[in-house]
Structure formats: structure tokens, C-alpha cells
N, C-alpha and C positions, 0 to 999 in steps of 0.2 A: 504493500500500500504506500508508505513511504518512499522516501526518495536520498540522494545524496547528497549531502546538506553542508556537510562543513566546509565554511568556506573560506578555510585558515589551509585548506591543500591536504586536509587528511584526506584518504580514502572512502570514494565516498559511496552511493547505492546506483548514482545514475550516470552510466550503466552498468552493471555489474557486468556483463559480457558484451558485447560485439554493438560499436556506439555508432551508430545512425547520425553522422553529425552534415553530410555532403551535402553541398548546396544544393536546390532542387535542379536538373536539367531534362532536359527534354533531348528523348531517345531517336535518331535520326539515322540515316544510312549513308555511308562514308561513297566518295564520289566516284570509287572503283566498284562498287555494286556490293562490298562484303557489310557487314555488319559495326559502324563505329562502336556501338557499347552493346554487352551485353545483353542488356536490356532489350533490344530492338525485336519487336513483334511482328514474328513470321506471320507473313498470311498465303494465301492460296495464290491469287495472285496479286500482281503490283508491286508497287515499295511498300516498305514497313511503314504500318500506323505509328503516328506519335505519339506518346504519353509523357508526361511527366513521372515518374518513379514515385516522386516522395508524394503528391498526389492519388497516384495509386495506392499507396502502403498506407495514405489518411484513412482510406474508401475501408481496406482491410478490417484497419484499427478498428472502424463500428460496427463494423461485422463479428466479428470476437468478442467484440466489449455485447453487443446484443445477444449473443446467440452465443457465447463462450468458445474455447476450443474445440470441445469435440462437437458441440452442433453448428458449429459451420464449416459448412461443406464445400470442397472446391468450387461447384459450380455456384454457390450465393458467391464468394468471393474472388470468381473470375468475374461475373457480372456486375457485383460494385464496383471492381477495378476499370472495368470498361478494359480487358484486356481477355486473351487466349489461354485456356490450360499451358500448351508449352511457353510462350510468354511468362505465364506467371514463376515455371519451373525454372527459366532460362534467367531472368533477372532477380528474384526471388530466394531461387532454390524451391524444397517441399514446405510442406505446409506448418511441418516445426521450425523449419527456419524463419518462415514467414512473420511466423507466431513472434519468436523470439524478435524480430524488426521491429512488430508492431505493438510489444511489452515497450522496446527501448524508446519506440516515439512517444508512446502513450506518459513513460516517466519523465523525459526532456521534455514534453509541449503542457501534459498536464498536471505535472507535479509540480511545477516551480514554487508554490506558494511552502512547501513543506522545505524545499531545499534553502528558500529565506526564513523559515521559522527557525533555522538554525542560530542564526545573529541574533536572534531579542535575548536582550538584557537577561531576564530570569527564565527559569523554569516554568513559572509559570504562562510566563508570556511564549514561551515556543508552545506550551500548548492548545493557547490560546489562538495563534495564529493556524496551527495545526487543524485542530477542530471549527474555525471559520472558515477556512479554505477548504477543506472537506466539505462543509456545505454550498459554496459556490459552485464547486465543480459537481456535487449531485444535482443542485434544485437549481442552476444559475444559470443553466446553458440548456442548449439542445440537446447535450449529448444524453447517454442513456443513465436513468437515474439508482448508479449503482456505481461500485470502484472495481472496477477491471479486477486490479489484485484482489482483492476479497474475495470475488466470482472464482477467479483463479485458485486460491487458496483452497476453498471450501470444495469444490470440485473437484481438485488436483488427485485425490485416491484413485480416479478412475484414470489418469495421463496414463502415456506411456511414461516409462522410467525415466528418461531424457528429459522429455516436459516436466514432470513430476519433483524432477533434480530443480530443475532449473527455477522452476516458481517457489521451491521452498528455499531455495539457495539465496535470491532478491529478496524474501522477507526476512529471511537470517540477516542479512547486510544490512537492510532498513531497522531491523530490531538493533542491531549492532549500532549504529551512527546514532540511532535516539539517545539509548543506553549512554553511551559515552557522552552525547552531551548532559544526560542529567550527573555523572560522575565528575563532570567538573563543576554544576553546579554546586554537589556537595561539598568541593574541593574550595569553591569562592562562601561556604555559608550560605547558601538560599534555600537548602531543603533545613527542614527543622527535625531537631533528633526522634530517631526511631524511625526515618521513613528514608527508606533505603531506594536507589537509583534505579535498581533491578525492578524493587517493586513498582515505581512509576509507571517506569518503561511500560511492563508488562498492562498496566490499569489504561495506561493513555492510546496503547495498540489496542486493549482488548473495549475500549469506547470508539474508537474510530470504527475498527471494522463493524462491532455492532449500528454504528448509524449507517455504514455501508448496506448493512444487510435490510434495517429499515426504510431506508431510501428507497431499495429496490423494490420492497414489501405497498412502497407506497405513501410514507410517510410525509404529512407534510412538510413546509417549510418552516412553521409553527413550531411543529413538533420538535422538531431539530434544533430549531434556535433555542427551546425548553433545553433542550438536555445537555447542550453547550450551556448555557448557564448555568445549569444546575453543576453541572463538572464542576467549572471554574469557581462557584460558592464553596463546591466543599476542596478546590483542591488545597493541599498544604504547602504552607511559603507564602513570601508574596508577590 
């Protein structure tokens, strides 16, 4: 759910594997008739269509995010792509690799709000930004009102091992970067005794992902904004 946050140059969650960072281009055919990028969409006949890639890989990304990994199926996701089975194999790879593109864009475009909750001042206030931004990204936009990762998490028993590696490997990192910055909180004085970093962590992951799953349940915006304050009344610190 989280993201890579620290932004002092530690190690951070986004991306844990294979970073999507290439400006967008557009797929073209080189003026000897071979293929300039990989990318390029055979068709039956003519020149290859054009696509833009990191456009394609947006189209993906709500496909997965609606329909999770195992229910989206090639052909939903050649079709949002506005591209071809070998296309999509050709520029892409299969469909875990795909998957795993459309995790890393999903943490670089949608997570930013978690990777700045790193910087605030207190404890309290990374959670603070945490659990506000969480809400914008469920009820604030169009996209689909749930968090990927969580979908991802809760469903992962059924992945294959690879997938299954890979989604519990990003939450272990995202637990890890939180964790740590509440351990320097304790280290500056902000957590007050008895209330340990680990345990935070674990309360502030295990209230995200619950409003992830109520989100998806339906939950209003109401509701959400209730239980972000409610958090933040009882969390401890200041």
C-alpha cells in the first residue's frame, strides 16, 4: 500500500523492482522497414500502429486495479490498451510482467502523497498525511475506489509464487520505511513511553488497509473522514 518515502536517500519502497521511470514515446517504425523499438505493433498489414507505451501501461493499470490480477484477462487488457496480444507480449512481456509495470506506475503516479508523508515533522503528522491521502486517492478521483495493494495483498494466496513473492515483498518494504521512520521518531522523543514503533507501524498499516477495504465495500466519504479523525484523536504523541 505504501510507498518509498524517505527522502534523506535511504532505500526506499518505490520501486522495489524494475522502475518505470522512461519518458512517454511513441512506438514508430524505423525508415528501413525493421522495427525502431520494441514496442512497435505488428499488424497484418501496413506499418505498425502507434501507441504510446506509458499510455498503454495507464489503460492496464485500471484494468488490474478493477478487476485484480487474476480477473483480468488478456483480452480486457489488450483492449484497454488499444493494442494486439503479440504487441502487448512484444513491448510488455506476459502478463506478470505486465502486472509488475503496472504495480511500479501505480506507486510513482499514485502514491506520492505517502512518499511526502515521510518529511512531517512528527509521527503523528506522517500519519496524518498518510490517512488523508489515502482518502483522496479512494473517494477523490475516478479511479477505482479501493488501493491496488490491498486488493493485491488480500488476494495474493491465490498468485502464482512469483506474483505472490513479489506483492508480499512491496508490502514488507513499505512496512519497513514506515517502521523506520517511526524509530527515529522514538529516537527525536515524539512517541511517548510504552508505545513502541513496531506497534505503530503495524496499527497505522492495519487502519489504512482497513479503509482500503471499506472504500471498496462502499464506504462513504463521510465515513472515512470519521475514522481519520477518530485515528488521529486517539493516536499517541503529538
Amino acid at each position: 500500500m505504501a510507498t518509498g518515502l524517505d527522502g534523506k536517500g535511504a532505500a526506499t519502497y518505490i520501486p522495489i523492482g524494475m522502475k518505470y521511470e522512461e519518458s512517454p514515446q511513441t512506438v514508430h517504425e524505423a525508415d528501413d522497414g525493421t522495427e525502431a523499438q520494441s514496442c512497435a505493433v505488428a499488424v497484418a498489414r501496413g506499418r505498425p500502429r502507434q501507441f504510446d507505451p506509458e499510455k498503454a501501461l495507464t489503460a492496464a493499470l485500471q484494468v488490474f486495479w478493477q478487476r485484480g490480477y487474476e480477473g483480468a484477462s488478456i483480452a480486457e487488457l489488450t483492449e484497454a490498451m488499444g493494442i494486439t496480444k503479440p504487441s502487448l507480449y512484444a513491448c510488455f512481456g506476459n502478463k506478470e510482467s505486465l502486472f509488475r509495470k503496472a504495480l511500479d506506475l501505480y506507486e510513482r503516479d499514485k502514491l506520492a502523497y505517502a512518499r511526502n508523508a515521510m518529511n512531517a515533522p512528527t509521527a503523528k503528522g506522517v500519519a496524518e498525511q498518510m490517512l488523508r491521502g489515502a482518502i483522496s486517492l479512494q473517494i477523490g478521483t475516478n479511479d477505482p475506489r479501493a488501493c491496488l495493494g490491498v486488493m493485491s495483498a488480500v488476494a495474493c494466496t491465490t498468485f502464482d509464487d512469483s506474483i505472490r513473492d513479489e506483492v508480499m515483498a512491496r508490502r514488507a518494504s513499505a512496512d519497513h520505511v514506515i517502521l523506520e521512520r517511526f524509530r527515529r521518531a522514538e529516537a527525536e522523543g515524539d512517541l511517548p513511553a510504552g508505545v513502541t514503533p513496531e506497534a505503530l507501524a503495524a496499527y497505522l498499516m492495519a487502519v489504512m488497509q482497513g479503509m482500503g477495504v471499506q472504500a471498496a465495500s462502499g464506504a462513504s466519504s463521510e465515513q472515512l473522514t470519521q475514522l481519520v479523525e477518530t485515528t488521529l484523536a486517539l493516536w499517541p504523541g503529538r
